[in-house]
C-alpha positions in Angstrom: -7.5 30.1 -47.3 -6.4 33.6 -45.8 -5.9 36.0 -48.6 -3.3 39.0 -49.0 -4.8 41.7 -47.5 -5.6 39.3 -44.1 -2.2 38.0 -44.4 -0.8 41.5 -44.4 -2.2 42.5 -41.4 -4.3 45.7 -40.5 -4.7 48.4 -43.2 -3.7 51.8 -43.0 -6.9 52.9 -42.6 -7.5 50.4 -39.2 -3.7 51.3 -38.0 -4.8 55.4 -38.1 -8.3 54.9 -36.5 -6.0 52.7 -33.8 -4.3 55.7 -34.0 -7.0 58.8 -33.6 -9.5 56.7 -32.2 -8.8 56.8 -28.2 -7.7 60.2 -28.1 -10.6 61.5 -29.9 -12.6 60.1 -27.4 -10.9 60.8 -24.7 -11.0 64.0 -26.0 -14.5 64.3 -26.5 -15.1 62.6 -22.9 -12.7 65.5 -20.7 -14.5 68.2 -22.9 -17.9 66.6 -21.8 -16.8 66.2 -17.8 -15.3 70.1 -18.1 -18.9 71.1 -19.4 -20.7 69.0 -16.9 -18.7 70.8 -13.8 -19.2 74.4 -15.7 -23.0 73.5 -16.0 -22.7 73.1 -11.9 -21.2 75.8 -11.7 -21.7 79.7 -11.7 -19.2 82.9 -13.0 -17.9 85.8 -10.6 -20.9 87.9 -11.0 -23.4 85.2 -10.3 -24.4 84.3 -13.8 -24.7 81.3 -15.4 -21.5 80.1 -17.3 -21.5 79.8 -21.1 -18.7 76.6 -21.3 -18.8 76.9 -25.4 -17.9 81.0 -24.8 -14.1 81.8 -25.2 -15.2 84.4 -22.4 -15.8 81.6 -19.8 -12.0 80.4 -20.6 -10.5 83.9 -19.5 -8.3 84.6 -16.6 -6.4 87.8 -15.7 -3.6 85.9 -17.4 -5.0 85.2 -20.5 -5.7 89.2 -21.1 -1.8 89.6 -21.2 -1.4 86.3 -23.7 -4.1 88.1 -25.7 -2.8 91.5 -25.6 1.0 89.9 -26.9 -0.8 88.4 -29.4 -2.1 91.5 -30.5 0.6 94.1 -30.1 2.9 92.5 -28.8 5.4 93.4 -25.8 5.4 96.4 -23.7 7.1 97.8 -20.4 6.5 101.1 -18.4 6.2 102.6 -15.3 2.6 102.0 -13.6 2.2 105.4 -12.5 2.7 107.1 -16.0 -0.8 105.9 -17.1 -2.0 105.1 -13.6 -1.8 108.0 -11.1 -2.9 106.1 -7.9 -1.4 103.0 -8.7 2.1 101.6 -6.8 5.0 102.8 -8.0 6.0 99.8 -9.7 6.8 98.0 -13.6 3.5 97.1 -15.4 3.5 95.5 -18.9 2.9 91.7 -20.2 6.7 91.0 -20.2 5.9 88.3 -17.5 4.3 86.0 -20.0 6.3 84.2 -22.3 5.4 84.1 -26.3 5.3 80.9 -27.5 1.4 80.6 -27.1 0.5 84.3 -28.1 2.2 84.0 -31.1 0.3 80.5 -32.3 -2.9 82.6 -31.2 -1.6 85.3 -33.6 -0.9 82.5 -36.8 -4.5 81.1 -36.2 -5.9 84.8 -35.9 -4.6 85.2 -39.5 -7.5 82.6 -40.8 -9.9 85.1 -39.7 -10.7 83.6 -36.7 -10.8 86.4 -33.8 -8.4 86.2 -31.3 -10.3 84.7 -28.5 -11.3 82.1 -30.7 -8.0 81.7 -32.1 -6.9 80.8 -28.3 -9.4 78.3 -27.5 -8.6 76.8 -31.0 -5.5 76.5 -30.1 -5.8 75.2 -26.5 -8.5 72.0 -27.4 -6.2 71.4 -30.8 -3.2 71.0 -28.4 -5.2 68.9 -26.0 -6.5 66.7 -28.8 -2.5 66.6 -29.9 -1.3 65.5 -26.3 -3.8 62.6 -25.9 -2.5 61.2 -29.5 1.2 61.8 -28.5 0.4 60.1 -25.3 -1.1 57.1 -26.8 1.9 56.6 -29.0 3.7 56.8 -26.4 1.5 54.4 -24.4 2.2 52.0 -27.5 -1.0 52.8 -29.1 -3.2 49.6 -28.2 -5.8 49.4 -25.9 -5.8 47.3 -22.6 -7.0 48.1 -19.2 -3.9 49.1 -18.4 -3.9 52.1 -21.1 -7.5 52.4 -21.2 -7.4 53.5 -17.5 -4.1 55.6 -18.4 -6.4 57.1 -20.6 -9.7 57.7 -18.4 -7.1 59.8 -15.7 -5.6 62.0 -18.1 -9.6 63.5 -18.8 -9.6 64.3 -15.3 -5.7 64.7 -14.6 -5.6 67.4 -11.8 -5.5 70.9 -12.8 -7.0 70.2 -16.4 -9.1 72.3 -16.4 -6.2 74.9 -17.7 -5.8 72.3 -20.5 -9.0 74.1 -21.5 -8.1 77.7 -20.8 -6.6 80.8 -22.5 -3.3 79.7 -21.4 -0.5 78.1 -22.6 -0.8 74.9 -20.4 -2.0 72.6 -22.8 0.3 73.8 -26.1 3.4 73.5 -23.2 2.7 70.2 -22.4 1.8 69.3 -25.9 5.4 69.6 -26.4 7.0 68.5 -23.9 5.6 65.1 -25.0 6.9 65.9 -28.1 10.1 66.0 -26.4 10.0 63.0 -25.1 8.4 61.1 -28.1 11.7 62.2 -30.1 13.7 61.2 -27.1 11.9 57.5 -27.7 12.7 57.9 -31.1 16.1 58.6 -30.6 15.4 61.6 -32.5 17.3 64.4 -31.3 15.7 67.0 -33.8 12.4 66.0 -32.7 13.6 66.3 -28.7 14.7 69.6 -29.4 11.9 70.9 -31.4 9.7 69.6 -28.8 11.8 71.0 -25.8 12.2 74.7 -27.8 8.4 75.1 -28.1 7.9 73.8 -24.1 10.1 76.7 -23.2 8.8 79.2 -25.5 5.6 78.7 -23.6 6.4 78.9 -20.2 9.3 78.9 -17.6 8.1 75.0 -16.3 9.2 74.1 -20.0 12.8 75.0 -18.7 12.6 71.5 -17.5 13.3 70.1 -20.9 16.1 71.1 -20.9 17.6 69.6 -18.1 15.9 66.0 -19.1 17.3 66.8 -22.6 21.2 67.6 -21.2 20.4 64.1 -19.1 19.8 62.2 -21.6 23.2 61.4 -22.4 22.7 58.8 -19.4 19.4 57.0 -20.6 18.9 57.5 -24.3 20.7 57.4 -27.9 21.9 54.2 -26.5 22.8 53.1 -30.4 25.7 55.6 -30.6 29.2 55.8 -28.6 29.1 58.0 -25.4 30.7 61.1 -27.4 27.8 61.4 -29.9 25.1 60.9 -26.8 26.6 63.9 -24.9 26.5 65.3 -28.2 23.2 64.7 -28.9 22.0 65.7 -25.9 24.3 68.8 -25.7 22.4 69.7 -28.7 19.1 69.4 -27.9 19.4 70.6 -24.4 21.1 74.0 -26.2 18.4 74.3 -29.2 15.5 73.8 -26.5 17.0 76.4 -24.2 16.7 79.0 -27.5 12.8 79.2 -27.1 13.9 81.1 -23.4 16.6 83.5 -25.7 13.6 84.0 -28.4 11.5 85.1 -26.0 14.0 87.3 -24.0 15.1 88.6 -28.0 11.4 89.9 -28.4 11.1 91.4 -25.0 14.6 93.3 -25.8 13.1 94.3 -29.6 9.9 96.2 -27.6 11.4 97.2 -24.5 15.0 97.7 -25.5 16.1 95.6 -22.1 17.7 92.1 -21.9 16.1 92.2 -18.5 12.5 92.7 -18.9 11.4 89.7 -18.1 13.4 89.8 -14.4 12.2 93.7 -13.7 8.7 93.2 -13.7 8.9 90.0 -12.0 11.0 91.6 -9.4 9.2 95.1 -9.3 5.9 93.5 -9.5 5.3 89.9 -8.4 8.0 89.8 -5.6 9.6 87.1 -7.7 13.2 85.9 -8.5 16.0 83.9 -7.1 15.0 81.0 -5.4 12.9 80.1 -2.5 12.6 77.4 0.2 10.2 75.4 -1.5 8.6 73.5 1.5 8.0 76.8 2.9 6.6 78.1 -0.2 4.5 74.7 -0.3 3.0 75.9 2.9 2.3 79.4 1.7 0.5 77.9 -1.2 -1.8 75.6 1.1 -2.4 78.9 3.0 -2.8 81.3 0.4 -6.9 82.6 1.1 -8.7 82.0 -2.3 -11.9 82.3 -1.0 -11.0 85.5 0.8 -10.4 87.3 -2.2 -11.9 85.9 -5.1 -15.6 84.6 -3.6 -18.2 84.3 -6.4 -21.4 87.1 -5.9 -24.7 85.8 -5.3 -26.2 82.2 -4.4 -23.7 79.6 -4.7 -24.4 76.5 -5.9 -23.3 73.2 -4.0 -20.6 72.5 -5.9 -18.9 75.6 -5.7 -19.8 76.5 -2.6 -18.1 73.3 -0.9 -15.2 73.8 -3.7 -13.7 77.2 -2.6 -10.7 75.6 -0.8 -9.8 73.0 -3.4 -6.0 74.3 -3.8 -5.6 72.4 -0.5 -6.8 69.0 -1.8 -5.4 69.6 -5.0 -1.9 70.0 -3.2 -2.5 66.9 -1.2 -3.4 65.2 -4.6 -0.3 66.6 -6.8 1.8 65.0 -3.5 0.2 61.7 -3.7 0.4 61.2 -7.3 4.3 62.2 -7.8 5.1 59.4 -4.8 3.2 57.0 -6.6 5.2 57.5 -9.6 8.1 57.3 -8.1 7.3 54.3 -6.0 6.2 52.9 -10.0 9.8 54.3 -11.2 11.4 52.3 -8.2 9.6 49.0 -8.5 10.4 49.2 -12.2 13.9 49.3 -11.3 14.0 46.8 -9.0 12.3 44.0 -11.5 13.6 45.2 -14.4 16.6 46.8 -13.4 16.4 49.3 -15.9 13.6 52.0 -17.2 12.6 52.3 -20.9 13.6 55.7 -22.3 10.5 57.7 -22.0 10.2 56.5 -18.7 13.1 57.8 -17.7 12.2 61.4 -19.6 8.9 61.0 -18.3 10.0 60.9 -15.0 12.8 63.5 -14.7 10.3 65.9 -16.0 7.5 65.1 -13.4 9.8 65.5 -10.8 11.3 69.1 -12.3 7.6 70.2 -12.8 6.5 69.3 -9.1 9.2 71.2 -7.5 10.1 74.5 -10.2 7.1 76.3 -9.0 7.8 76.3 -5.4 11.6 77.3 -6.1 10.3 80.2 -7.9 7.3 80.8 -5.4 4.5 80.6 -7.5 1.9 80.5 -4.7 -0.9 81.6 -7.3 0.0 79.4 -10.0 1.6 76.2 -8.9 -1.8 74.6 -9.5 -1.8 75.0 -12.9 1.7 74.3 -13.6 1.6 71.3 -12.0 -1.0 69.9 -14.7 1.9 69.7 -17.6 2.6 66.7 -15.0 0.0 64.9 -17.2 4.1 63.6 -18.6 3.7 61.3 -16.3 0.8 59.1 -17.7 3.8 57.1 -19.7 4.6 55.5 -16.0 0.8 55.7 -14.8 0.4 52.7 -17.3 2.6 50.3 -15.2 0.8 51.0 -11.7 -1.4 48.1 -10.6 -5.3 48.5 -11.2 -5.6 48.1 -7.7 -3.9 51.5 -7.8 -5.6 53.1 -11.1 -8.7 52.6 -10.8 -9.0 54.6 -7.2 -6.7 57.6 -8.5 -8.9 57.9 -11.4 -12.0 58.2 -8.7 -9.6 61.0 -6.7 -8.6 62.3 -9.8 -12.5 62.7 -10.8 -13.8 64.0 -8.0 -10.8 67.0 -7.8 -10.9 67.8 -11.0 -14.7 69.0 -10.4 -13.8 71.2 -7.8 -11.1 72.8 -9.4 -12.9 72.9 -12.2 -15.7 74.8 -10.4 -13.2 77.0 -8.7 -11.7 77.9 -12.3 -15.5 78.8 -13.8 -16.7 81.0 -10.9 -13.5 83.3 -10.6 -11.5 81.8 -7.8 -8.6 80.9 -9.2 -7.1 83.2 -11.6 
């Protein structure tokens, strides 16, 4: 006899640990590699680095996410507080608010600030291996398993661990495509309004969300899709206007944001992007950022690691578009996340070189980790050696993150 309960099917209780189960651990597995490679490796000024220490997660970057959190905005002229420095804008304008303020909400538990961001950093890490599984269909096979295994060593994760909005941006960007799935346009836009909110490579939402027309809401007439989407795209673009409206509120300019990026940075407009590729795989991190002291092996042979890094992020978008193709070919069609999945990938991979982000395409390109939902259709044949590339990257950059090279 098979009574009610077996009849039934698994409990609540089995269908959440399904649920929380592989995330946690994968989770608990990327925290354990990141502390590993941090163990092998050494800080700026030669000493020992403290993974468990919010100080060990700092950049030059996160001091302006802190500082918004703080005080917010500001804008002046360098050489009003700064006598011998460049007559140019200075200011934290160029970082967007969406992370600062969630470091702010936290800070009001009575956490400190610092701790407040690396809450907030591992909580959204924790939240995109969860989404992801959903996403992935939520049970395990070597397929997802493996899916699984590459995203604790997806390239550039290290910044999932970071003061920096990497990991909160790509949280919801999954989010954005998890509502896509769902056909829930409130969701999508939700999802796409915080990914902008945190940074410019969120932008991309909003171009899969004003495609989506094409691909998803495929239950409702083509006026209500264009409407959907129309919708979404719009209310995702708002996290851009929000944080262009607080800039204005502390600055009193609409164009804060493009002054000092102009003034400053020797950004805006658009660029050649293979040219910009090159001055990337050029740019001499070692030159300027080299660690003090005795190096240890691992950093020592990891100071160039942008350039494999590149050569990695190149490799792993043709393979998922080779996966997107083959898809098509035998299926003639691509499921709906898929297709989000994919336009996304593609958008993130190329905005940084448009914009010339020569010192920070590396990062940005890790809110690629989107692109897991395909990774689970490549062969093992294909998985299981990416996931070895994948591994033995993401300890370089890793170490190149710990001692000070990359900012």
């Amino acid at each position: 006899m098979i009574s009610t309960t077996e009849a039934a099917g698994p409990s609540r209780r089995d269908r959440r640990r399904g649920l929380l189960l592989p995330p946690l651990v994968a989770w608990l597995i990327t925290n354990l590699i990141t502390w590993a490679a941090a163990a092998a490796s050494v800080a700026g000024d030669g000493s020992e680095v403290e993974y468990w220490s919010p100080q060990s997660r700092r950049r030059w970057d996160s001091e302006h996410y802190l500082s918004i959190a703080k005080t917010g905005y500001e804008m002046f002229r360098c050489r009003d507080r700064y006598p011998d420095f460049p007559d140019v804008v200075c200011g934290n304008v160029a970082w967007f608010p969406g992370y600062p303020m969630g470091i702010r909400a936290l800070s009001a538990t009575g956490l400190s600030y610092e701790t407040s961001a690396v809450v907030l950093t591992e909580a959204s890490l924790f939240g995109m291996f969860a989404v992801l599984w959903w996403l992935l269909g939520a049970r395990l096979t070597w397929a997802t398993g493996l899916t699984l295994a590459i995203g604790t060593v997806f390239p550039g994760g290290v910044y999932f661990h970071a003061m920096f909005p990497i990991a909160t941006g790509t949280l919801a960007l999954l989010v954005c495509v998890a509502g896509v799935k769902r056909g829930s346009w409130g969701i999508a836009a939700a999802g796409g309004f915080v990914a902008t909110a945190c940074h410019l490579v969120g932008a991309a939402a909003v171009g899969m969300l004003l495609l989506s027309a094409f691909f998803a809401w495929r239950a409702d007439a083509w006026p209500v899709r264009f409407a959907k989407a129309g919708a979404s795209g719009a209310l995702a673009a708002c996290g851009v206007l929000w944080a262009k409206w607080l800039m204005w509120q502390a600055t009193g300019r609409w164009d804060a944001y493009e002054a000092i990026q102009a003034s400053s940075y020797e950004q805006g407009g658009l660029r050649q992007p293979f040219a910009e590729m090159r001055k990337a795989y050029d740019f001499p991190f070692k030159d300027w950022y080299t660690p003090e002291g005795h190096l240890p092996w691992l950093v020592e042979h990891a100071l160039a690691a942008h350039r494999t890094q590149l050569w990695l992020n190149a490799a792993f978008i043709l393979l998922v578009l080779a996966t997107a193709a083959v898809r098509l070919v035998r299926n003639h069609r691509l499921d709906v996340e898929e297709w989000a999945a994919l336009i996304l990938t593609v958008a993130i991979f190329l905005l940084p070189f448009f914009a010339g982000a020569e010192m920070s395409w590396y990062r940005n390109h890790a809110q690629m980790f989107v692109a897991l939902v395909l990774v689970k259709h490549m062969s093992r044949w294909v998985q299981v050696p990416l996931l070895l590339l994948c591994s033995v990257q993401y300890a370089l950059l890793a170490s190149m993150f710990f001692a000070g090279v990359l900012v």
